[in-house]
N, C-alpha and C positions, 0 to 999 in steps of 0.2 A: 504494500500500500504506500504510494506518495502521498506526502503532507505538503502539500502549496501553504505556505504562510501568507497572507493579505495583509497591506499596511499601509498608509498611506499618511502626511498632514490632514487638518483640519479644511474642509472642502475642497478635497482635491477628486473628489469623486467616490471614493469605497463605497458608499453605499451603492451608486449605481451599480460596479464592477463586482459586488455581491448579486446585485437581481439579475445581470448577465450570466453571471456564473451559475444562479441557481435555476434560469433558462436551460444553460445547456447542461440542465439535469445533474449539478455536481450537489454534493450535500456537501453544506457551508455551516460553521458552528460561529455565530456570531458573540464576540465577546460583549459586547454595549447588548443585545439579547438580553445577554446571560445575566447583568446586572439587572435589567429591568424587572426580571422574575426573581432577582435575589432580593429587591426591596420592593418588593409589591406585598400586598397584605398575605401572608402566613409565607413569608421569603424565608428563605435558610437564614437571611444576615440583618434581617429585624432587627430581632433581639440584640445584636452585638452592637447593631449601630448604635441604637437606643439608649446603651451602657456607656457609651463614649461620646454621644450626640446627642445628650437628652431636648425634648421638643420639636425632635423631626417629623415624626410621627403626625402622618395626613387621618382624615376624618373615617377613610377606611382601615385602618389598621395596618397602614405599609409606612414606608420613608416618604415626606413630601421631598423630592430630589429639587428642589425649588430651596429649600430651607436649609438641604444640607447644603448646595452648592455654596450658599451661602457662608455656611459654615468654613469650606476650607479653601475656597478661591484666595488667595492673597496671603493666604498661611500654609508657607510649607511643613510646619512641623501636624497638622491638624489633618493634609494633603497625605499627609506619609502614611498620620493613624489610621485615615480612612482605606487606603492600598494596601496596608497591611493586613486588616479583613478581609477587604474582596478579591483581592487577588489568587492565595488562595481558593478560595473558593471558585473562581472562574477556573481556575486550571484543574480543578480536580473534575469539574461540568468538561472540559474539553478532553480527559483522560477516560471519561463516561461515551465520550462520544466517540472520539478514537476506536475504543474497545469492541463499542457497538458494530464500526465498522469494518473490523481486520475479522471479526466475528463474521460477517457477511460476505469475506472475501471484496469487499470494493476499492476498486482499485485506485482512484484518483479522490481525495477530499480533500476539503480547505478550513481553514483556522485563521477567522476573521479577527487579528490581533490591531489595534489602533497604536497601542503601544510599544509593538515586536522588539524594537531596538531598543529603547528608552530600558525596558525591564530585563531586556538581556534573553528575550526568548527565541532566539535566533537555532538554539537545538532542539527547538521542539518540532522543526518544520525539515523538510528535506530542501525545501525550495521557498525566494523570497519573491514574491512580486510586489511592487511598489507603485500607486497610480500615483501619477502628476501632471503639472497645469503651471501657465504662466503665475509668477506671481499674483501679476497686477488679476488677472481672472480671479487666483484663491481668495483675493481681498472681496472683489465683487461680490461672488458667491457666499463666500461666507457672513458679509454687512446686513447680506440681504434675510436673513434667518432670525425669526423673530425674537426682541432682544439682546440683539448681539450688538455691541458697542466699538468703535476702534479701540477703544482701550482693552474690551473684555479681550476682542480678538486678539492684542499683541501681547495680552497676557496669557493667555492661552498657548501661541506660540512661542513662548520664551521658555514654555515647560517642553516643549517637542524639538525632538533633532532636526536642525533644517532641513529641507527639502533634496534639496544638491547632496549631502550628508548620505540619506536615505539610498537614494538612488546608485550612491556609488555602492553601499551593501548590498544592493537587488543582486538576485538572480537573474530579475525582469522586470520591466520599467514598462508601465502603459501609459502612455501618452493621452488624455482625456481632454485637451486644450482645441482639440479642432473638431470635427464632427464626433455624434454618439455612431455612426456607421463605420465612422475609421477605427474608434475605441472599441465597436464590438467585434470589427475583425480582429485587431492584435488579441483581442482575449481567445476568440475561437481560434487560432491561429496555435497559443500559446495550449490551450488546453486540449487540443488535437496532437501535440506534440509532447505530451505529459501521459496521453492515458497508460503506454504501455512502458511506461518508465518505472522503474523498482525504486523502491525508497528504502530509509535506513532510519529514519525519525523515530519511528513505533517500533518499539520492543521492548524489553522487560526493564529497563530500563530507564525509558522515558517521566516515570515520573521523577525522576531523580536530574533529569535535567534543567538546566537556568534555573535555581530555587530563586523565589525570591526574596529580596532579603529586606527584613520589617526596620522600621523607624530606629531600633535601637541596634541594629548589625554594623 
């Protein structure tokens, strides 16, 4: 089984280059997903948040992600506490799902990581692809998303590896700056080129790869 890692800055398309890839039929384990249902009412990381984040908690019984944000935007030590939880926890959901798959013999799947580089998960994947876009478009894109600030966004990217950065670590780089028709051939392209390729990511081993390491490491 090959593990494609996905990864990308903040609007430079992953999302899109998820729904392309779950088009052509690949199963995709979304990390931002994974958090959704981890702080959603009866989530694995409620409770933990709750203990370290008291008054997060929305009118249903989950995290309002409104209020944490709040919480740790502009605070890296609060930023860490937070990643120290869920991180964790995402990676043991992507080791469930892994498992699920090499169980089923399938042969190509992806691990939709926002952070790949930043958190050092670079051996959890056989292969890295990386979309990107002119700057000046990521600014575009990303202003336009509601409550997004220039300030929020430069803060945001101050916590992310630059983009140029990224790309030089790819395996493969998708270009998302000119058409969605030119973006969806490199991806078909890429993953017609992938099905019958052997990987070395999954095995017994894997969870013991990139640990990540908490606020106090």
């Amino acid at each position: 089984m090959y593990v494609l890692g996905l990864t990308g800055s903040i609007a430079m398309g992953k999302s899109w280059a998820v729904n392309c890839l779950r088009r052509l039929k690949l199963p995709v384990h979304e990390s931002d997903a994974c958090v959704h249902e981890l702080l959603a009412p009866k989530g694995k990381a409620v409770t933990e948040i709750l203990s370290v984040f008291p008054g997060t908690q929305n009118s249903l019984g989950g995290i309002d992600r409104s209020k944490l944000s709040d919480c740790v935007f502009g605070h890296p030590a609060e930023l860490a506490v937070l990643e120290h939880v869920l991180h964790p926890m995402v990676k043991d959901s992507q080791h469930r799902f892994l498992a699920q798959h090499a169980r089923s013999q399938t042969s190509l799947v992806v691990l939709d990581i926002p952070l790949l580089f930043e958190i050092n998960a670079t051996n959890r994947v056989d292969g890295i692809m990386v979309v990107s876009a002119p700057i000046e478009l990521q600014y575009d894109r990303a202003l336009q998303r509601p409550h997004m600030t220039l300030q929020k966004l430069q803060a945001i990217m101050a916590l992310q590896m630059p983009d140029h950065l990224k790309c030089l670590g790819a395996d493969f780089v998708i270009q998302t700056g000119l058409t969605r028709g030119h973006s969806d051939r490199q991806i078909s392209t890429l993953v017609e080129s992938l099905k019958n390729k052997p990987g070395q990511a999954w095995g017994p081993g894997w969870s013991q790869n990139s640990r990540h390491k908490g606020p106090s490491s």
